[in-house]
C-alpha positions, 0 to 999 in steps of 0.5 A: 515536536518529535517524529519517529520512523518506523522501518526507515530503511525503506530508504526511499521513501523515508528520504523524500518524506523527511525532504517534505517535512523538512521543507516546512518553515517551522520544522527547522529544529525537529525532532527525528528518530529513524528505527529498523530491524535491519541494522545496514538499511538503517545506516544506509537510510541514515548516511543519505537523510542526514547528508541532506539536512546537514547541506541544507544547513538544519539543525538537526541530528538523527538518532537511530534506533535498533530498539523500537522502543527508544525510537519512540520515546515522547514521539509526537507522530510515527511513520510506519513504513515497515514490510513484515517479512521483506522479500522473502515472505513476499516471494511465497505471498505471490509464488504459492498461490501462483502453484494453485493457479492464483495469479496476482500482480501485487499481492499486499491488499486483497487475495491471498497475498494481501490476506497473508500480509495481514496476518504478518503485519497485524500481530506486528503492528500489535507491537508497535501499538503497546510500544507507542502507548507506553512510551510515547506521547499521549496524543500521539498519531500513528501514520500507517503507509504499511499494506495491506493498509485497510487491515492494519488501520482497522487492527490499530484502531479498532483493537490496538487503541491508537489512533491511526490515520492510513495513507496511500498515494492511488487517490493523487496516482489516477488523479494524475491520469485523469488529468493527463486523459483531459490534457489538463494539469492536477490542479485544473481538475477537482476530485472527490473519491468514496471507498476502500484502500485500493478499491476508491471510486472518484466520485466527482470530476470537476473542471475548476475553470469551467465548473463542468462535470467531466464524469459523462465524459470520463468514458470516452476520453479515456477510450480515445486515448491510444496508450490508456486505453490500452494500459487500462482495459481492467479499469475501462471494462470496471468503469463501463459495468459499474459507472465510475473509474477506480483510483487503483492501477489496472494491476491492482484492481485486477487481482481484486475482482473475480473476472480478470485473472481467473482464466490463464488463457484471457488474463493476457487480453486485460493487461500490458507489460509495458511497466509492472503496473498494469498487471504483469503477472508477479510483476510487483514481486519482480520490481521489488526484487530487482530494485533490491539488487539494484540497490544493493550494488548501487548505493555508494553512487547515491552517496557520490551524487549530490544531496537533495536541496528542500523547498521553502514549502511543501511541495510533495504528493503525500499526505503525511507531511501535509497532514502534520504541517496542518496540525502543527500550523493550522495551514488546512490542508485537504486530502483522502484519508483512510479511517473507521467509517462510523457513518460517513459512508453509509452504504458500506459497513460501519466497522470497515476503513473506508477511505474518503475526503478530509481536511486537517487544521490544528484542531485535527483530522476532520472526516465529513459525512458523503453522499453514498456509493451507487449500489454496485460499487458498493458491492464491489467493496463490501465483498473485500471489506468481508474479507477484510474482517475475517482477515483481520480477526483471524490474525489477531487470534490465530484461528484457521477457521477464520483465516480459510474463511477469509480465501473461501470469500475472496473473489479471485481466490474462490473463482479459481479454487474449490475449497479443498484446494483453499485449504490445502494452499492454507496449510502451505502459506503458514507453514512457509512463513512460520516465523512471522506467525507465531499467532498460528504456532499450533495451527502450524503443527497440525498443517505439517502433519495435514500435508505430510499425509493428504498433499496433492501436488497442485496441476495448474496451469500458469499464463507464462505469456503475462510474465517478465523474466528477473534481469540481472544487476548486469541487464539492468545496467543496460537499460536507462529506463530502470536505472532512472525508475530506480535511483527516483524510487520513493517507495519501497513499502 
């Protein structure tokens, strides 16, 4: 069996799902591929994973690859880890929009930052696509933890022809909350969760002792938490209007919403800044970054720690090891997977990724038919799931009608702007990111030539008070807290 990783110098990541893959009695002799376009990331990734194979006795060497296509070569399953652009498309996903009064805390699955993402990530992913066909094996599974996750799912299956599995960890993330709010264990509580990436409803709550239903009581426990009800006020407010919790942070479902963040004078009332998550503004963007410098200077203190010691099983929180575990195994394991609906949501679009409960056994990824989303949850994803569409043809033809389509119907984007400001800030997102684009080539000339005679300097007014200063490699030294976030940090998709 062979297992290549795309983009595995998203180092964190790739060591804790090469510990969990590794962990599995069978997976002893393995095949491991690990490709990059950053040639010291690679290495990097590559001096830490094998550190830990060799200490674990293993036998097993990594081949690294700057050329994708040798990375891929018989693969049986590809991880895809890769961020297009890195930080420097990230910067202006997040700091453009923010000149038009568009604030988003995360800005990689929805809203402009999402939507721009897509058209990076879509075309790239293209690649990988005709690579994998070519050169891997035929039945090969493609793993995508890449954002904007739905849009890139979609392109995979629907246009690329290969199929594609996305995965995210916000389904276990609330999961977790959810039980902490009852004082109980992950594993005392039985979830069920019905939507979109991001945009997930749970949709049963079930006490496994007891067999209670705890969604009546959903409401006032989380309210009754002193912390929660405090760090999660976008959620409790969704929850109260809509009927059921989201599995998303309060910091992403905010920026997909058209109430939270429209207002610079009230986006403070809905969020904490107690960690980047609950809806800094740009928060993301600033823990990304600072991570990098972290990282940067810190990385031969990784090498001086011990290296990590794998479990007789599988004991991690993402679903991709599991997944191939149960195939390989037939040990069935059951988790929330993101796939073309094709009716097992009927109430959302038949086109669309929904992401929604599934087992897996040697057999394969098996999706049952649930029960539909109350009317207004619905709702609430079919406005992204339009977006989403118009975002995803757009990037696979580089037509600027769809593309502007796109940001005129996304919620926060059309709360905050009127179209002539939609299009003007179009015009300034491709050109700022040009060469990730080349889909756009054309469109790009004539945005040059747009701004250089039309451009109105945006005057917008910024909500300086939800915004956390980048620390220093110094400052960050000083605080314990980040320097442990950090040196746990597995996710740097």
């Amino acid at each position: 069996m062979k297992i290549a990783f795309i983009g595995a110098g998203s180092i964190g990541f790739t060591r804790e799902m090469l510990r969990d893959l590794l962990s599995v009695p069978e997976f002893k002799e393995i095949e491991i591929t690990f490709t990059d376009i950053n040639k010291q990331n690679l290495h990097m990734a590559y001096q830490l994973c094998q550190r830990d194979i060799d200490y674990n006795k293993l036998n097993i060497q990594i081949k690294c690859y700057l050329d994708r296509k040798e990375a891929l070569k018989n693969a049986d399953y590809v991880f895809n880890f890769a961020r297009i652009g890195m930080l420097e498309a990230f910067e202006s996903d997040v700091m453009i929009p923010l000149k038009y009064g568009i604030d988003q805390c995360v800005g990689d699955t929805l809203c402009v930052g999402g939507i721009m993402y897509g058209q990076r990530g879509i075309i790239a992913l293209k690649e990988f696509c005709d690579d994998i066909k070519e050169v891997a094996n035929k039945n090969c599974l493609l793993l995508n933890y890449g954002n904007p996750n739905a849009m890139l799912t979609w392109a995979c299956n629907t246009y690329f022809g290969v199929n594609t599995i996305g995965l995210c960890h916000g389904v276990q993330n609330g999961h977790n909350l959810i039980a902490k709010t009852f004082k109980k264990e992950m594993d005392d509580i039985l979830i069920e969760c019905v939507g979109i990436n991001h945009q997930t409803w749970y949709t049963k709550i079930i006490d496994k002792k007891s067999k209670e239903n705890l969604q009546p009581k959903i409401l006032e426990t989380l309210l009754n938490d002193k912390e929660i009800s405090e760090t999660e006020k976008v959620r409790i407010d969704v929850l109260k209007h809509f009927g059921l919790f989201s599995t998303e942070s309060n910091g992403h479902l905010s920026e997909y919403l058209p109430w939270y963040r429209k207002d610079v004078d009230r986006i403070h009332e809905f969020i904490s800044l107690d960690t980047w998550i609950n809806g800094e503004s740009a928060g993301y963007y600033r823990e990304c970054s600072e991570r990098r410098d972290w990282f940067e200077k810190d990385f031969p203190k990784w090498l001086e720690e011990g290296p990590l010691k794998y479990s007789s099983y599988n004991d991690g929180i993402e679903h991709g090891s599991h997944i191939i575990e149960a195939i390989e195994t037939n040990r069935i394991y059951r988790g929330h997977f993101n796939v073309i609906n094709n009716d097992v949501v009927k109430n959302l679009a038949q086109d669309c990724v929904v992401e929604v409960p599934g087992y897996v056994d040697a057999l394969g990824v098996h999706i049952p038919q649930v029960d539909n989303l109350p009317d207004g949850c619905a709702s609430i994803c079919t406005s992204s799931i339009n977006v989403q569409r118009l975002a995803v043809k757009a990037a696979l033809t580089g037509d600027i009608v769809l593309l502007r389509q796109a940001m005129l119907l996304d919620p926060l984007t059309s709360a905050v702007l009127y179209p002539d400001e939609i299009y003007q800030m179009v015009d300034e997102m491709l050109i700022a990111q040009e060469k990730w684009l080349p889909q756009y080539k054309d469109e790009i000339v004539k945005a040059k030539e747009r701004l250089k005679k039309y451009y109105k300097e945006p005057n917008k007014k910024i909500s300086k008070n939800t915004f956390i200063k980048r620390r220093s490699f110094e400052e960050l030294e000083k605080d314990k807290s980040s320097m442990s976030r950090f040196n746990k940090s597995a996710h740097n998709n």
